[in-house]
C-alpha positions, 0 to 999 in steps of 0.5 A: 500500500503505497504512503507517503508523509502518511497519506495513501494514495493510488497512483496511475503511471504513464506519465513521464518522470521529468514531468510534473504528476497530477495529484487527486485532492478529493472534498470533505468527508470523501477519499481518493475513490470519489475519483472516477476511472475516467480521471485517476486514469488519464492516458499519458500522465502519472496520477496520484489520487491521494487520501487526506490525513484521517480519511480512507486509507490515511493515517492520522487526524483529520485537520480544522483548516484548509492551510493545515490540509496544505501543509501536509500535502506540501510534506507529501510532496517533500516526502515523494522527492517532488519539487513540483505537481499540478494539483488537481481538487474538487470542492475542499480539495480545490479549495487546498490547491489554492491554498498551496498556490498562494504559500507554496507558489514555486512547487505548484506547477498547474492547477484543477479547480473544480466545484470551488472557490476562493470563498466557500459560503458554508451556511451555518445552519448547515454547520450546526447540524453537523455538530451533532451526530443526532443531526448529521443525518438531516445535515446530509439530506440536505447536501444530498439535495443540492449537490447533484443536477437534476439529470442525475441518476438516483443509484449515484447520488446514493453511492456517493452519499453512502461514503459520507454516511459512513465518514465519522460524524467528527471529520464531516464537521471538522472538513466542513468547518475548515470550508466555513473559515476559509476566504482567499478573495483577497489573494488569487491574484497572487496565484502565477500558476496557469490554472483550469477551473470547472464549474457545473450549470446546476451546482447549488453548493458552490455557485457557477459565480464562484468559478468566474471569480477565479476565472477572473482573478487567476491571471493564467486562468481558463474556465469551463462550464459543463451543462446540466451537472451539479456540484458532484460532477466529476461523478455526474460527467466523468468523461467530460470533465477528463477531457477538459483536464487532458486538455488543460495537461497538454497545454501546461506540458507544452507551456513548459516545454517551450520555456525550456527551450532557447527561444528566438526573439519574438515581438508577438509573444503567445499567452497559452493560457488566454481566459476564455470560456468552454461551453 
């Protein structure tokens, strides 16, 4: 079982070992399964969908804050003798890659952002009922209900849902709580790397308006929106959102490949990354 700094992770091995991996971060109360094959396998790259500390196969306490989640994904990183990743998260996950973009900015080499923001706007009723284990369930009906689009199947949102079900009432709250007090508005523009960020039409949990804040505050930034799908989209339109990250992948490696080289004077010079929308 392969770990590093304590964290499990599954890795998918076709990528080029010059090159930097892609590192799974999956949302709150999940685990590196909520991945669907489709994107922990992508042709091409080497793919790590880890486990946060206390979730799935990790060891160690879950953590109250997304920069404590950070934190030990950098020594994830240090651990595998990895200067750089692009790190790819959904929802909290998302919200860890910034967090690693803003503090350790040199060792983030691209990044996914799916189903996130830069702010998360947990409703603190939402909260309250995850702090008591008689009223998780409650809290859970109701994430059910707004984190899937209306085309969803009704057996998906029951196997996703399960998983929560069966996370300790104490990482549900404590993951959800780190969402509440985390706010980078102030601080995206700092963020050099290129970045794609994904949002879905139907997402209730982190409205489509959060994707163009981070579209539009990322400098190198690229934004895609899929039709149709809720906040659980990588699971909702697995394909889709694959194809997206394969794109975006092939753009950061031939952004890096043409950095390396010895270039000619040039007086147009080509932004790969140019903001720009996929419908």
């Amino acid at each position: 079982m392969p770990t590093a700094a304590g964290l499990y992770y599954a890795q998918f091995d076709e990528g080029h070992k010059d090159e930097p991996p892609v590192i799974l971060i999956h949302g709150a109360g999940s685990n590196h399964l909520v991945w669907p094959a489709e994107i922990r396998r992508l042709s091409g790259q080497r793919v790590m969908a880890v486990d946060l500390p206390g979730h799935g196969r990790s060891e160690g306490k879950a953590q109250q804050s997304i920069s404590a989640y950070a934190n030990h994904l950098f020594e994830f990183l240090a651990d595998l003798g990895l200067y750089q990743a692009i790190f790819v998260g959904h929802s909290m996950g998302g919200a860890i890659a910034l967090e690693l973009a803003v503090c350790h900015p040199s060792h983030v080499a691209g990044l996914g952002l799916i189903s996130t923001g830069a702010y998360l706007g947990i409703d603190q009723a939402f909260l309250e009922n995850l702090s008591n284990p008689v009223t998780v369930p409650n809290a859970l009906h109701n994430f059910k209900n707004k984190a899937f689009g209306p085309q969803t199947r009704p057996a998906l949102a029951e196997r996703c849902m399960q998983t929560l079900k069966e996370t300790r009432s104490s990482i549900l709250y404590g993951d959800w709580r780190a969402c509440a007090e985390f706010d980078l508005r102030e601080m995206v523009t700092r963020i050099e790397a290129p970045a794609w960020v994904i949002a879905a039409s139907d997402d209730q949990v982190t409205p489509i308006a959060y994707a163009h804040f981070l579209a539009g505050r990322i400098p190198a930034a690229r934004l895609q929106i899929i039709p149709g799908a809720g906040h659980m989209v990588i699971l909702e339109q697995p394909a889709l959102v694959a194809r997206g990250l394969q794109q975006f992948l092939t753009a950061v490696s031939a952004t890096r490949f043409a950095a390396a080289r010895v270039r000619l004077p040039s007086t147009a010079p080509v932004n790969t990354f140019q903001k720009k929308e996929i419908s």
